[in-house]
N, C-alpha and C positions, 0 to 999 in steps of 0.2 A: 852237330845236330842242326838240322833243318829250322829256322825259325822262321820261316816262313807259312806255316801251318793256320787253317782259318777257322778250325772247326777245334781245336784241341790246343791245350798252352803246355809247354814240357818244360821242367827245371830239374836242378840235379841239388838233389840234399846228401854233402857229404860224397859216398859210394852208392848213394842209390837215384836212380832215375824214376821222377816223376811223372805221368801223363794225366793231364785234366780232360776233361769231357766239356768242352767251353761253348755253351751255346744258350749259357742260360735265360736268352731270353722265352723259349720254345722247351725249358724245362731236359737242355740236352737230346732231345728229341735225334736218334739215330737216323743218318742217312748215308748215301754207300761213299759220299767225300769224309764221314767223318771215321768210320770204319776201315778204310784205306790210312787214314793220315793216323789213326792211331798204330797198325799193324806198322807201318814206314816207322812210327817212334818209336816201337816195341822194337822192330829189326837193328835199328841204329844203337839202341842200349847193348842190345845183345851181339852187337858185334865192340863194344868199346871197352874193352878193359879196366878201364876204372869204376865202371858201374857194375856193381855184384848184383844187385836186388831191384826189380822194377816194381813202382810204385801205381795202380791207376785209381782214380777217381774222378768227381764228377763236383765241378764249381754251380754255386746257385745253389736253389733250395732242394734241389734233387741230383743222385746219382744221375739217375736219366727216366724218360718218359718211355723206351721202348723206340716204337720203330717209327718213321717219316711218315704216315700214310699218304699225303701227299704223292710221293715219290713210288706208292704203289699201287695206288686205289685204284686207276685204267690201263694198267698191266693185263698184259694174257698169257697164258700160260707159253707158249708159244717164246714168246721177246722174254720173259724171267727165266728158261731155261737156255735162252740163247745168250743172254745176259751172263751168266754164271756166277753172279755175286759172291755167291760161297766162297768162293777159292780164299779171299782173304782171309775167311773165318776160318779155316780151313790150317793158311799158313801163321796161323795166334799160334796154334795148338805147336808148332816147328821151335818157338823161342826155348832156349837152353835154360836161361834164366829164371829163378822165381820168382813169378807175379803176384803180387798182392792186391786184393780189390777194396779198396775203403769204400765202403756203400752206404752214403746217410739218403734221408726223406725213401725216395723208393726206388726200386729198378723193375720195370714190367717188358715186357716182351722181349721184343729184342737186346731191351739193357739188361734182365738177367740171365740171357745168353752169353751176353759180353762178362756179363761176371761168374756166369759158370763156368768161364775158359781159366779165368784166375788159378792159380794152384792153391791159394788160401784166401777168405775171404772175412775180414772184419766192418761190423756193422754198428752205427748207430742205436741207441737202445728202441727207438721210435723206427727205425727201417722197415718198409715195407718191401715183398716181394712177389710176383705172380707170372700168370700165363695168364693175359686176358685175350688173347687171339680167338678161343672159340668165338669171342661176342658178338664176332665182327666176322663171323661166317669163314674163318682158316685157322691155323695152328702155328704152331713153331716152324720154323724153318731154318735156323743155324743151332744147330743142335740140343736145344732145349727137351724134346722129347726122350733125349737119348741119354745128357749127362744129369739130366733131374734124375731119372729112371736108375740111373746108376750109382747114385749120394742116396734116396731112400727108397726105393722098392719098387715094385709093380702097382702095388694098391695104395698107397699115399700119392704118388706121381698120375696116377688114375684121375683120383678125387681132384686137384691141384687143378688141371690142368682143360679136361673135362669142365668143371666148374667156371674156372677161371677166376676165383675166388685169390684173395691174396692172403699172402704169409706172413706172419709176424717176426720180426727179429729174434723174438721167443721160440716160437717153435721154427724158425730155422736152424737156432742153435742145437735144439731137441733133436731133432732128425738130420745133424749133420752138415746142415748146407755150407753154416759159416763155422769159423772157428772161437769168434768171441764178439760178445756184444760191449759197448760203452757208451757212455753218456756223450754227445753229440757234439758239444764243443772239446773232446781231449781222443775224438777218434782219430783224426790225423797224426798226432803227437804219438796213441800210441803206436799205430800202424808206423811208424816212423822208428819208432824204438826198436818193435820185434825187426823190423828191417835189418836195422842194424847191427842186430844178434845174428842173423844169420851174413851180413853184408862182413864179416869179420872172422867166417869160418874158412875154411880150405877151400876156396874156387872151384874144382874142379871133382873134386867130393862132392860140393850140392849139388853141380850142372846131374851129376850119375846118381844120384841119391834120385834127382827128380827124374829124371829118367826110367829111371827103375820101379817107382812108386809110379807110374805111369803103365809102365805094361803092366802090371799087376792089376789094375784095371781093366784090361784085355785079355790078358795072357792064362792059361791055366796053370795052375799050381808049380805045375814041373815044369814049362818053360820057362814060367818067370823067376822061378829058381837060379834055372842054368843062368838066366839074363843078366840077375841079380851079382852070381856066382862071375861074371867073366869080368862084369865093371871093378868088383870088390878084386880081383886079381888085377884091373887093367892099373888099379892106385897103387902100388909096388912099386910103378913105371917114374912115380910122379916124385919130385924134391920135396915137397908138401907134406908127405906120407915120413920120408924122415925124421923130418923138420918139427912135425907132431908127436912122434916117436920118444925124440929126442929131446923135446921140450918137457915132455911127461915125467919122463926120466931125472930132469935137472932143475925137477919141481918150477918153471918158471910157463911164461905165458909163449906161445907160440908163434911165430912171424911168418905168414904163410904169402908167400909171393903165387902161388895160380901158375904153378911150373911144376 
């Protein structure tokens, strides 16, 4: 793992891989060095074998502020499409592995972009969440309009967004966004524990589990079927799939090597 990183701090608990959002003096405030060096630590967990579950979060009093304005305000359309930013944003969505997003104080613009890439997202009981882009004369631009839109509807993602009104931890949990709220000093901890539950399953089972539960997102019914149908046959192939089998069978706990 790169330790050279300026924007972001990485450590490894156990089987799982950490990534902080380190800039708290700017409130984390997203710019396309700290976006890059997060995607580079996501890639690095997800090719190392000993890290099962990837961790991200954000140091200081917030996940993050959203996006660098700085770094975009005399921008023209022109130099941002030539630019191509996205692409990082772009290759999150590639990582095999499960991301978890621990989101305390708030994540707005571009930081609940970066945490709707997350495949599960736990938050602080005080967490705040929004699109304040209209305010400021533009919108979303790494997929905020499309994976809101797809967690709760056409007409909540409307108002939200539209508005640029924020979300409460409360009704993010209401409409799906995260999957559990906590009290603000034991959300690391727990986030750290679900980790671990899954950081302890069959490797190679969750990489295809998340995969699957991905095109279904996409995918209509019947190919996400077949999709589903080909991974659930490809685990046959695997030592892991025995080894579970077999452990089931011999009432004991199972040793699952990722083979």
């Amino acid at each position: 793992m790169n330790k050279n990183y300026e924007m972001i701090e990485t450590s490894v608990k156990g089987q799982v891989g950490l990534i902080e959002l380190n800039r708290p003096k700017v409130l984390n405030a997203l710019n396309r060095q700290m976006v890059s060096e997060v995607l580079s630590a996501m890639e690095a967990y997800d090719e190392n074998a000993d890290i099962k579950v990837i961790i991200l979060a954000g140091k200081g009093r917030a996940f993050a502020a959203g996006a660098d304005i700085d770094e975009m305000m005399d921008a023209d359309a022109v130099s941002m499409e030539t630019l191509n930013q996205f692409t990082d944003w772009d290759r999150l969505a590639w990582i095999k592995k499960p991301v978890i997003g621990a989101v305390h104080g708030f994540a707005l613009g571009g930081a609940f972009e970066l945490a709707l890439c997350c495949d599960m997202l736990f938050a602080a009981e005080n967490a705040e969440f929004g699109f304040p882009e209209v305010n400021l004369g533009v919108m979303p631009g790494a997929g905020g309009t499309q994976r809101l839109t797809k967690l709760v509807g056409k007409t909540k993602a409307m108002e939200w967004i539209l508005s640029g009104k924020r979300i409460s931890a409360k009704d993010a949990l209401h409409h799906g966004i995260i999957n559990s709220t906590f009290a603000e000093e034991v959300l690391m901890e727990e986030t750290l524990k679900f980790a671990d539950t899954i950081a302890n399953q069959a490797p190679i089972a969750v990489r295809l589990i998340k995969e699957s539960i991905l095109k279904a997102v996409d995918y209509p019914l019947y190919e996400g079927m077949q999709y589903e149908r080909k991974n659930f046959y490809m685990l046959f192939a695997t030592e892991d799939q025995k080894e579970g089998m077999r452990a089931f069978k011999e009432k004991r706990k199972p040793d699952f090597k990722g083979k």
